[in-house]
C-alpha positions in Angstrom: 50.9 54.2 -62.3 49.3 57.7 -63.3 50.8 60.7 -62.5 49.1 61.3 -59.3 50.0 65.0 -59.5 47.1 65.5 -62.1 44.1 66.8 -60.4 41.0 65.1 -61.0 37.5 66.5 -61.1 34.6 65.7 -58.7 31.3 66.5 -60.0 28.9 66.0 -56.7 25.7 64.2 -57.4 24.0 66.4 -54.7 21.0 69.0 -55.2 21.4 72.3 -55.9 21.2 73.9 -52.2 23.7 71.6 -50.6 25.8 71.5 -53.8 25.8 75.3 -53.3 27.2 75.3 -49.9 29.5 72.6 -50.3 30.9 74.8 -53.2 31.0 77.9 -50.9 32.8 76.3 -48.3 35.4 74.4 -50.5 35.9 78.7 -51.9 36.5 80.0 -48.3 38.3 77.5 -46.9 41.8 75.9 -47.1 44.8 75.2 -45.9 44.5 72.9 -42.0 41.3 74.5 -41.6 40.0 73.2 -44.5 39.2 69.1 -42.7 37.8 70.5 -39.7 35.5 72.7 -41.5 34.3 70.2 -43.5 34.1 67.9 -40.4 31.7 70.4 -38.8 29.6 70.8 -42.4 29.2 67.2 -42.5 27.8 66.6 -38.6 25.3 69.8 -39.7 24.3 68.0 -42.6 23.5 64.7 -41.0 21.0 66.6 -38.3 19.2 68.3 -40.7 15.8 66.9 -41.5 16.9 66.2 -45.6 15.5 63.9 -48.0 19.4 64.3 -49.1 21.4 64.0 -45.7 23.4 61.0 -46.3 24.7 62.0 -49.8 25.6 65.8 -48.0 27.2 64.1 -45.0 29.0 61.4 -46.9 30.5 63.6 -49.7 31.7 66.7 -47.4 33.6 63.3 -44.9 35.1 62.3 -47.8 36.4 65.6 -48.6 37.4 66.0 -45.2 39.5 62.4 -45.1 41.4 63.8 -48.4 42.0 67.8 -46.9 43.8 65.6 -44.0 46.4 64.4 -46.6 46.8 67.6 -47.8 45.0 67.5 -50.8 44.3 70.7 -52.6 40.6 71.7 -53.9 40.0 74.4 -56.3 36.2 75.4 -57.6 35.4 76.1 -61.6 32.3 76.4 -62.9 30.4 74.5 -60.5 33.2 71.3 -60.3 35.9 70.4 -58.1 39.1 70.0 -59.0 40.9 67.6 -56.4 44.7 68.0 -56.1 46.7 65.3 -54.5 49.6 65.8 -52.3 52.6 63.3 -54.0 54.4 61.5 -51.2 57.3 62.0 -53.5 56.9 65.6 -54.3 57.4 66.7 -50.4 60.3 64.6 -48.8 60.3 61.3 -47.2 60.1 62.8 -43.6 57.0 65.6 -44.8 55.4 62.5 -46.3 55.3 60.5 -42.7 54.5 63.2 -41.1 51.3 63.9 -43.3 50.0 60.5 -43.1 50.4 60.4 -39.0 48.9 63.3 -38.6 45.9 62.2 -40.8 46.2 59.0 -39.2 45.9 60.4 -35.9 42.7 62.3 -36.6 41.0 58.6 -37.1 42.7 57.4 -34.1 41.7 60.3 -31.9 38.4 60.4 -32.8 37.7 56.7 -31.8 39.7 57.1 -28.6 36.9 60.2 -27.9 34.2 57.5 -28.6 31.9 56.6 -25.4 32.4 52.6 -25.5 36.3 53.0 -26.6 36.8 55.6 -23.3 35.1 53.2 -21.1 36.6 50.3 -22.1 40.2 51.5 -21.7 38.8 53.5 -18.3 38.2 50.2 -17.1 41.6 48.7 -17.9 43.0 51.1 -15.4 40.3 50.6 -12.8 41.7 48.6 -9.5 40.6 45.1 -9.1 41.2 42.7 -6.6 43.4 39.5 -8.1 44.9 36.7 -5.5 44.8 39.2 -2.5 46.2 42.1 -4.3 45.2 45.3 -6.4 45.7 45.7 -10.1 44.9 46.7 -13.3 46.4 46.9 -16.4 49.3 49.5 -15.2 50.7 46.2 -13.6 51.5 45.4 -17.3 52.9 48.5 -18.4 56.5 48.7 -18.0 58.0 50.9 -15.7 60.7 52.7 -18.2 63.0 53.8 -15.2 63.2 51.0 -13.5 63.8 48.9 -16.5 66.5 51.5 -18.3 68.4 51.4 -14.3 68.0 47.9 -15.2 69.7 47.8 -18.6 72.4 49.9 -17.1 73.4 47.7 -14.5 73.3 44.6 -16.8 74.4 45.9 -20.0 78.2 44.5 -19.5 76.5 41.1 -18.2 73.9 38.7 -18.6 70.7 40.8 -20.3 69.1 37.9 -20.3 68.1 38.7 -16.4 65.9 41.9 -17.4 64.6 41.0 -20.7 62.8 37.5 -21.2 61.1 37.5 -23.6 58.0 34.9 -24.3 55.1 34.7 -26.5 51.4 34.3 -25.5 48.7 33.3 -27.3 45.8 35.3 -26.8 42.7 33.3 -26.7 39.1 34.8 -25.7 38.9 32.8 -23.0 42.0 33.1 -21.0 42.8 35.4 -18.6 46.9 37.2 -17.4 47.7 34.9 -14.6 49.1 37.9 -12.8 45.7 40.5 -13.2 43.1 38.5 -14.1 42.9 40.7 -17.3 41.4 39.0 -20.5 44.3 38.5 -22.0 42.5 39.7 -25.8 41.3 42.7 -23.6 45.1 43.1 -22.5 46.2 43.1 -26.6 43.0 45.2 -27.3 44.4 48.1 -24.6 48.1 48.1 -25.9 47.2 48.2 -29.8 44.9 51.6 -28.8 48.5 53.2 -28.2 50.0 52.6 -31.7 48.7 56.0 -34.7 46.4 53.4 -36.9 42.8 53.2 -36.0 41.8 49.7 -34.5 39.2 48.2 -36.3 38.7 44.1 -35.5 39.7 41.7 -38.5 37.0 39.2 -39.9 37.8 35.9 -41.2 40.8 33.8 -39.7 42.5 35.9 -36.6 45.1 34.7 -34.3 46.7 37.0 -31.9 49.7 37.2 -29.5 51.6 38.8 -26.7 55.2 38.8 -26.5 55.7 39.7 -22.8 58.9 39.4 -20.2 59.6 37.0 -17.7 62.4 39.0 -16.2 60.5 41.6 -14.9 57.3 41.4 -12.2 54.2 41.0 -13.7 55.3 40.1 -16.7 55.1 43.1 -18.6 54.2 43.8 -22.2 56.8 44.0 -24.6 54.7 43.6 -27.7 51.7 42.5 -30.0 51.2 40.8 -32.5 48.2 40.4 -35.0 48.0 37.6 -38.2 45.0 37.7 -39.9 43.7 35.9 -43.5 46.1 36.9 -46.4 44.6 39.2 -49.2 43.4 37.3 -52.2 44.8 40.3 -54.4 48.1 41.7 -53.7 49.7 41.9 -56.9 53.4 41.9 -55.9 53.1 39.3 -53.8 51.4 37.2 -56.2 54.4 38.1 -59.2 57.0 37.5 -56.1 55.3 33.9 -55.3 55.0 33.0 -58.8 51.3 33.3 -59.2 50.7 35.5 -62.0 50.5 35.0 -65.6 53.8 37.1 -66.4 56.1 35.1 -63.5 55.5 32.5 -64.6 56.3 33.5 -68.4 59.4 34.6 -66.8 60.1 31.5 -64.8 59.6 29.2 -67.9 61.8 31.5 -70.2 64.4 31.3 -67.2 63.9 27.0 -66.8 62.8 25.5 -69.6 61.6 22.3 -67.8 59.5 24.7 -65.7 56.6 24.5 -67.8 56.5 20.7 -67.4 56.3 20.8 -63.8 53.6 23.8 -64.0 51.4 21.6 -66.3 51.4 18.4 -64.5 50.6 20.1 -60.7 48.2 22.5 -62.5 46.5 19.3 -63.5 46.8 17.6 -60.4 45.4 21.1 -58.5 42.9 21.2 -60.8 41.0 17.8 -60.3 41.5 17.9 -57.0 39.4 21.4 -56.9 36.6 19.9 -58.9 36.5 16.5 -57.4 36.3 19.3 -54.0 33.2 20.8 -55.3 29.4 19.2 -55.3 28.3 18.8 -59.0 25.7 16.4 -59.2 23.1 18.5 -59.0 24.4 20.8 -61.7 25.3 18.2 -64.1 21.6 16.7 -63.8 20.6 20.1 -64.2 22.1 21.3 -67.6 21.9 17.1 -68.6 25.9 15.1 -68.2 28.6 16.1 -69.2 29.1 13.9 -72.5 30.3 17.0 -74.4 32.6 19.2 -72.5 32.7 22.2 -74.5 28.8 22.3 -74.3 28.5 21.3 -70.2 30.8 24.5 -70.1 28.6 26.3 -72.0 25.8 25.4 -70.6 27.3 25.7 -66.6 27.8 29.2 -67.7 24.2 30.1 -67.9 23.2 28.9 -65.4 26.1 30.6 -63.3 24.2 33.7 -64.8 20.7 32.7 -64.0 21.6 32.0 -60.3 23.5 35.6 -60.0 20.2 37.0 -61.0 18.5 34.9 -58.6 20.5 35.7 -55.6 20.3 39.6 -56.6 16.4 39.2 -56.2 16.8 37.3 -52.8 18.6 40.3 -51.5 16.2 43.0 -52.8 13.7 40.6 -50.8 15.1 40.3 -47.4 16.2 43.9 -47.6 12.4 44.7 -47.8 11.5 42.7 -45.3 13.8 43.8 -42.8 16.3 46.7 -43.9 17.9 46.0 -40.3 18.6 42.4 -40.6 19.1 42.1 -44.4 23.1 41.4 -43.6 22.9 38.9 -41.3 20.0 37.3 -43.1 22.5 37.1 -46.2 25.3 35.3 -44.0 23.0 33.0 -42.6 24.1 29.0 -42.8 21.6 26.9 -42.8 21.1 25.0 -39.9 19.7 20.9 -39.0 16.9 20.5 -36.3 20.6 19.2 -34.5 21.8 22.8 -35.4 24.8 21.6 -37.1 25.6 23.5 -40.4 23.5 22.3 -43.5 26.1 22.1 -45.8 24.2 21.1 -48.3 21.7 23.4 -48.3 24.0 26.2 -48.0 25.5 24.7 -51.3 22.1 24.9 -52.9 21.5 28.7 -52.3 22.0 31.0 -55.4 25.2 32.0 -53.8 26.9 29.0 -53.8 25.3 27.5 -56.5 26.0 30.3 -58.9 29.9 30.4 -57.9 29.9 26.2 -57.9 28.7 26.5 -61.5 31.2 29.4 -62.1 34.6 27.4 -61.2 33.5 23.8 -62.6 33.2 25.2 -65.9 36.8 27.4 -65.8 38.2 23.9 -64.2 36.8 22.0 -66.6 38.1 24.4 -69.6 41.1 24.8 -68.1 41.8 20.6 -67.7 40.4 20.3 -71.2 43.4 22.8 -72.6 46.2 21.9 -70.0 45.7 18.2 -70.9 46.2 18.9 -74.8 49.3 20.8 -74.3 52.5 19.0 -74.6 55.4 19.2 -72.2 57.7 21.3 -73.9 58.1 25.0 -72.8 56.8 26.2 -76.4 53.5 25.1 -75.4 53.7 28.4 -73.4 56.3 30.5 -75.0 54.5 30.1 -78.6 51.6 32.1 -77.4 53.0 34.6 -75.9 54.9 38.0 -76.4 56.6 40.9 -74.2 55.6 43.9 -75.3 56.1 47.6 -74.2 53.8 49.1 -71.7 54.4 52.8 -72.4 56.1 53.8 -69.2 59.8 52.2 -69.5 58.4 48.6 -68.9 56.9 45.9 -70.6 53.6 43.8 -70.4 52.6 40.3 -71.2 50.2 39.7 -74.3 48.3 36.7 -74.8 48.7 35.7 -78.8 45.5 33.1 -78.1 42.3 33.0 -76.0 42.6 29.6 -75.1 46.4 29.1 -73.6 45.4 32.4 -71.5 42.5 30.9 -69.7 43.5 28.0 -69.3 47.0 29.3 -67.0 44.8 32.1 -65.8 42.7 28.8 -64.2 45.6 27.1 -63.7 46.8 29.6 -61.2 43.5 31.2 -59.9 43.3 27.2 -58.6 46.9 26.6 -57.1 46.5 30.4 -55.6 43.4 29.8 -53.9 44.8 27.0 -52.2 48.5 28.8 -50.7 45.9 32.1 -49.8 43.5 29.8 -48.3 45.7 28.2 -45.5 49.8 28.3 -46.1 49.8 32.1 -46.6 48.7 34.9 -43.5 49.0 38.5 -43.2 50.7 40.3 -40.4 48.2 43.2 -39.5 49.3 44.0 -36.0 53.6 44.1 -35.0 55.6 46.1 -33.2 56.4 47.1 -29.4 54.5 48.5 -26.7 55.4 51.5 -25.0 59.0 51.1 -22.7 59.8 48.9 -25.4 60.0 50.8 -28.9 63.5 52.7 -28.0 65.1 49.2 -27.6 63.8 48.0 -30.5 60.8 45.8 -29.1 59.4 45.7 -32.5 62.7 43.8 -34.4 61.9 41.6 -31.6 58.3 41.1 -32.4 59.1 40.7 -35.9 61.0 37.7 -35.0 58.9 36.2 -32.8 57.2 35.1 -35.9 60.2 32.8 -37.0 59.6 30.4 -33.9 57.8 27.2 -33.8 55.1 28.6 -30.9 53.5 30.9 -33.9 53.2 27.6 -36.5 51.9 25.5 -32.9 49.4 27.8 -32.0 47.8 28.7 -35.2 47.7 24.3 -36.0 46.1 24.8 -32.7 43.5 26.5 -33.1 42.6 26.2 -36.9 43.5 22.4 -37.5 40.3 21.0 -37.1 38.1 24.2 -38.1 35.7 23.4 -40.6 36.2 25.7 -43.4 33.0 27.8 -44.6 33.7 28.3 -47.9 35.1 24.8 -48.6 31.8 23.1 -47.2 29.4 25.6 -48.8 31.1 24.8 -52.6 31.5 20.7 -51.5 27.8 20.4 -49.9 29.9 18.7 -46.8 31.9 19.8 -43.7 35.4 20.2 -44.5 38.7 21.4 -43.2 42.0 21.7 -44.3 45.5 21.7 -43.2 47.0 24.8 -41.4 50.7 24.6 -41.8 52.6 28.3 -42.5 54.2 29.1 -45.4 55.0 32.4 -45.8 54.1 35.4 -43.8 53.6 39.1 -45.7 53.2 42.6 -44.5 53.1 45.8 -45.6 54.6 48.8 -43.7 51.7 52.2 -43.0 54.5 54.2 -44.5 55.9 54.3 -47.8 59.3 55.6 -47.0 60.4 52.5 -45.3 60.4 50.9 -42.4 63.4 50.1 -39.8 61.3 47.6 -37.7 61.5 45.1 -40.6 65.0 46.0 -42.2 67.8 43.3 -41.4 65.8 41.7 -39.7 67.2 37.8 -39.7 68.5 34.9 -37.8 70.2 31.7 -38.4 68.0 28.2 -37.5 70.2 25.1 -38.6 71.0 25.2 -42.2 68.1 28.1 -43.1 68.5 31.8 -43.0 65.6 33.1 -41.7 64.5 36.8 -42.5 62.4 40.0 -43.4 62.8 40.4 -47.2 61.2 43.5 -49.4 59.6 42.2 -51.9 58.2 45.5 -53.5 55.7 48.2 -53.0 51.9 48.2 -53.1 49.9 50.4 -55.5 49.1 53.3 -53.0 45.1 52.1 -52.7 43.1 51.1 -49.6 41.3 52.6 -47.3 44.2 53.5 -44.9 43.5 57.3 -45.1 39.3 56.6 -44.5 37.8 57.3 -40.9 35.6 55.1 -39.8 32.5 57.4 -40.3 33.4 57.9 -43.7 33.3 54.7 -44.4 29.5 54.2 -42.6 28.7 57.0 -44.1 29.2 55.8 -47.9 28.3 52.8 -47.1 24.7 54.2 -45.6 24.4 55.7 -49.6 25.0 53.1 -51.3 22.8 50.4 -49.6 19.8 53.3 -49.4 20.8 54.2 -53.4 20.1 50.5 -54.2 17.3 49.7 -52.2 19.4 46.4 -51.2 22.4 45.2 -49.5 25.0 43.9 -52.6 27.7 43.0 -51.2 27.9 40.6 -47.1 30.8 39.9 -46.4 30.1 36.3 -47.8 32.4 34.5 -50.0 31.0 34.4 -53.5 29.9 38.0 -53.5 33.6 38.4 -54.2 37.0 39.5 -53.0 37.4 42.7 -50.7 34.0 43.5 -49.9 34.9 46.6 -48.2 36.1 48.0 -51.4 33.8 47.1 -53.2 30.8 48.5 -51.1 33.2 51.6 -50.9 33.2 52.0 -54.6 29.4 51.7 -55.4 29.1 54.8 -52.4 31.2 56.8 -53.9 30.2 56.6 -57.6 27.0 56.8 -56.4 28.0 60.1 -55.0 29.8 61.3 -58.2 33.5 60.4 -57.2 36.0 58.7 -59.4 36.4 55.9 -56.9 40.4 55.4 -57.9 40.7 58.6 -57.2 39.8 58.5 -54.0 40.3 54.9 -53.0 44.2 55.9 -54.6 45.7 57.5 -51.7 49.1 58.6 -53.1 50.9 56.7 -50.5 53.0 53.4 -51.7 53.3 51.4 -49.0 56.4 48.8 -48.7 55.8 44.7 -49.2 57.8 42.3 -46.7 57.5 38.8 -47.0 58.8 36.2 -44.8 59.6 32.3 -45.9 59.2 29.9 -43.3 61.0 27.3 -45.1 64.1 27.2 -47.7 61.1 26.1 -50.3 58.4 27.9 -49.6 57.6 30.2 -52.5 58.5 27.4 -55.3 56.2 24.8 -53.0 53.5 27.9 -53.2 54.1 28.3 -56.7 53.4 24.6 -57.4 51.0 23.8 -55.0 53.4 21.4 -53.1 53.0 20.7 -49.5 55.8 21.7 -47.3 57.6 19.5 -43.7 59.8 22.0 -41.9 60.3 22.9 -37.9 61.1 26.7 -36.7 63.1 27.6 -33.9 61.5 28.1 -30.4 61.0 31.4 -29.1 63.8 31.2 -26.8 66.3 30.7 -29.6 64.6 33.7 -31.4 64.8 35.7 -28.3 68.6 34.6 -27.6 69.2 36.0 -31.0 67.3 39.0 -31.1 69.6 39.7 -27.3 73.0 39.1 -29.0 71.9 41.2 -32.0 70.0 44.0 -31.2 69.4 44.2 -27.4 73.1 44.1 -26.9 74.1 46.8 -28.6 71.0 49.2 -28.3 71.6 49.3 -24.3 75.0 50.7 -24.5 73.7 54.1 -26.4 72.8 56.1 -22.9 70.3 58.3 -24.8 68.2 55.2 -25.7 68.3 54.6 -22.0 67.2 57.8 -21.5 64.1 57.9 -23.3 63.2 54.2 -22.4 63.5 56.0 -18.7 60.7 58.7 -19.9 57.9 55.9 -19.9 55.8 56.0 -17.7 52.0 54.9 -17.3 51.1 58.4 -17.1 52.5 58.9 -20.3 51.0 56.0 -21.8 47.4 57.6 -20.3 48.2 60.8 -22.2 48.7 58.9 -25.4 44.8 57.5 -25.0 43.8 60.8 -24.1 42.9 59.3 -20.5 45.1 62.5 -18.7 44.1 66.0 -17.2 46.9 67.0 -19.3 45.6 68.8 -22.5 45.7 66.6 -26.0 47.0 69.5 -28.1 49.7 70.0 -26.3 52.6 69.0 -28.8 55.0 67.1 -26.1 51.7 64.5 -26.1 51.4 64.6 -29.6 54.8 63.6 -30.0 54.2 60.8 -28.1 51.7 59.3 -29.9 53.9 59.6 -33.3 56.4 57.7 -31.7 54.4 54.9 -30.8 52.7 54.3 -34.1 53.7 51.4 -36.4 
């Protein structure tokens, strides 16, 4: 990783008059003054009447999202030099405190937002449920009660004030004891944590963990699993799915390589027999001589990539509005089922179909001519150093590096696609935190009702990108692997430390697996984000990237990088927010990272939530309730204090006591 201490110049591609202000301001300014002003430039430039207002608006945001982490700007000679702030140069605690309080801008702003103040408004308006009043206060614990509860119990049976139970939220169910949709129950409580809420696409299943033990069933917790990320490099070198682990895991076990080979094969076939190919083969004319079907799919891989690029230019002329959703369009039969195969025959999915068949089919072709001892591997290969104390892998041969790169890219696809899921949402709600709610929500994804749930509801889903590559609905098994997440800090993170239980023979638990690269858009409003977005779309004349699989991974990124280069940024720089965030991993089964590695299938059972509950009681509960300060400030929760929190209180936002709650409630 770069020194991130280094600063890095900005040229802005911007005319001269709003180049010259920008450079002005960026003079005058500095220090925590430095984001608002530019905040206030920004909303200027996007009233003005400008042939240049989105480039203006979307450069000076930008700026704005970087002054809240503390970066430094200095002007010469008509460039900006950006300074990061290092996490590591300022102290742990400095460094959390940063990255909240930028954090909380985002999150502030979009509790100010008209439809996110009338939403959570109407979560505390009265309604009538089975002959009573309520709202969502019934479902907010009552801290004094529940701390004069602890008290009395905490030499007894705990088990009579906190019982705890998961729900899964569904869209259509409602709380039995408010008539609250229950997803606009989970939406309400994840508004109190520091991180901007922003919905999830793709696979999402959510989940309550709330108390029996107490009326109405409060909430003690929530819980968010959404589709894993395709690239996360130290989970993928943890797992065994990367080039150098499994250099490493051969070098370590011989035999290794053996078992690698045969399953790559096996994975392999069983992704080309997955994928429709008949009307590529008659296209480019059989497949009699491999090394020239290859060849030849590659081409027309290329020709359809130009073709799709001219669809989009097309239906972004049309109609600039609808150009999106045009481009994620399936087509339909008069029925108005799916038409699989016609979705298979658009240049999307016909360019990526011709893509893979031809790695496959290189990748078979090599793999099968390769003998089963681990010299196959270790021959063509050599450690060498990578200039900063470590050392890289280097391929001595073209061919035995595409054809494990294949290899892998094939077994990953399948673990990412359905055995592997991301926690995006954990931790407790307020009354909860100070008895460490959030260990318990962290545990609540050992049990059995997670695996049961998700099964549930994905089992028989038909997979999108599975029919639009095989022409044909399909679906595939759901069963849970392992479980990853990344803590919004990179100085650690209690709620996931020692986190563990015993379920039969297994040891089930939280384990750190390494840190990310400090890149994402964490430390990005959601205007910014528009806001770039807006340039690069108007910059291109066309909508690149849909969301759609075959455009390719982390679309968000990606449209985030054209904007900004577009607007004269480095995108690293940018995207590169200085802030290492922590990798946890959890393994749902004794096996699960070598069955991941290997593409093996996987029959285990997890513990039932009221085994994990019993042991996060005897663990943690216990012993948190006899500290009388924790008691104490479980005591100070109130719903008035969750309304200040959300801004929904006379009592002014600034005021720091308020502030401080809303720290303490974030992940």
């Amino acid at each position: 990783m770069p020194n991130i201490m280094v600063p890095r110049e900005y040229r802005p591609r911007l005319p001269t008059e709003p180049l010259k202000r920008l450079l002005a301001l960026l003079t005058t300014q500095s220090g925590e003054g430095l984001s608002p002003a530019l905040r206030a430039a920004a909303a200027r430039a996007a009233a003005a009447n400008t042939p240049w207002k989105a480039e203006e608006q979307a450069a000076l945001l930008v700026l704005a999202d970087l002054a809240s982490l503390g970066w430094q700007f200095k002007v010469v000679r008509g460039a900006i030099y950006m300074l990061p702030k290092s996490v590591k140069d300022v102290g742990s605690r400095v460094a959390k405190e940063m990255l909240r309080e930028s954090l909380l801008e985002a999150r502030d702003a979009q509790l100010r937002e008209d439809s996110t103040r009338s939403f959570l408004t109407g979560m505390h308006r009265p309604r009538s449920h089975k002959g009573r009043e309520v709202s969502i206060e019934n479902l907010i614990e009552d801290g004094a009660d529940l701390a004069r509860a602890l008290r009395e119990h905490r030499d007894g049976d705990l088990g009579r004030v906190v019982q705890p139970y998961l729900q899964f939220v569904d869209s259509s169910r409602r709380c039995e004891w408010t008539g609250l949709s229950l997803m606009d129950v989970w939406r309400y409580f994840r508004h109190t944590w520091s991180l901007i809420y922003r919905p999830t696409p793709g696979r999402t299943i959510n989940f309550l963990v709330r108390n029996a033990a107490r009326p109405d069933h409060p909430v003690i917790g929530i819980i968010g699993l959404a589709n894993a990320v395709f690239q996360l490099s130290v989970r993928d070198h943890w797992i065994g799915w990367t080039p150098e682990s499994l250099v490493e895991k051969v070098e370590e076990e011989p035999g290794y390589w053996d078992l690698f080979r045969q399953r790559g094969l096996t994975c392999l076939r069983l992704a080309r027999d997955a994928i429709r190919t008949d009307d590529l083969f008659e296209e480019i004319g059989g497949t009699e001589d491999p090394t020239q079907a290859i060849r030849r799919l590659e081409t027309l891989a290329f020709a359809q990539g130009k073709a799709r690029k001219e669809e989009l230019k097309a239906e972004f002329e049309a109609d600039e509005r609808m150009s999106a959703k045009i481009a994620r369009k399936i087509p339909r039969l008069p029925s108005g089922e799916p038409d699989w195969r016609a979705a298979s025959e658009s240049p999307l999915f016909k360019r990526k179909r011709a893509e893979v068949v031809a790695d496959i089919m290189f990748a078979e072709s090599a793999l099968g001519s390769m003998g089963p001892d681990a010299g196959e591997l270790l021959d063509h290969v050599r450690w060498v150093p990578d200039g900063k104390g470590g050392r890289r892998l280097r391929w001595l041969d073209s061919t035995t590096e595409r054809a494990c790169k294949g290899a892998l890219r094939e077994i990953k696809k399948n673990g990412v696609a359905t055995r592997i899921l991301d926690v995006n949402v954990c931790g407790a709600a307020p009354g909860y935190r100070e008895i460490l709610g959030g260990k318990l929500a962290a545990m609540a994804l050992f049990s059995e009702e997670v695996q049961a749930a998700y099964c549930a509801r994905y089992d028989d889903a038909v997979s999108e990108i599975a029919s639009a590559m095989a022409g044909r609905a399909v679906s595939k098994p759901t069963r849970i692997s392992i479980l990853t997440t990344t803590s919004l800090y990179g100085v650690g993170s209690s709620q996931y430390n020692r986190v563990r239980m015993s379920s039969g023979d297994a040891v089930l638990g939280w384990k750190r697996i390494g840190e990310t690269e400090g890149f994402g858009t964490v430390h990005m409003t959601r205007q910014t984000i528009e806001a770039v977005r807006t340039v690069a779309v108007s910059r291109q004349g066309m909508r690149t990237v849909n969301n759609r699989f075959g455009e390719g991974t982390s679309p968000l990124l990606r449209q985030l990088r054209e904007g900004l280069t577009m607007l004269g940024f480095e995108s690293d720089d940018v995207l590169r927010h200085s802030n290492n965030r922590i990798v946890y991993a959890l393994e749902l089964h004794p096996q699960a990272r070598r069955n991941l590695a290997l593409d093996m299938d996987n029959s285990s059972s997890n513990p039932p939530m009221a085994e994990v509950a019993r042991s996060w009681i005897d663990r943690w509960l216990s012993m948190r309730v006899r500290n009388d300060k924790v008691l104490d400030r479980t005591a100070a929760c109130s719903v008035e204090y969750v309304k200040r929190i959300l801004g929904l209180s006379d009592v002014d936002p600034e005021d720091d006591s308020i502030r401080e709650s809303a720290l303490a409630h974030g992940f």
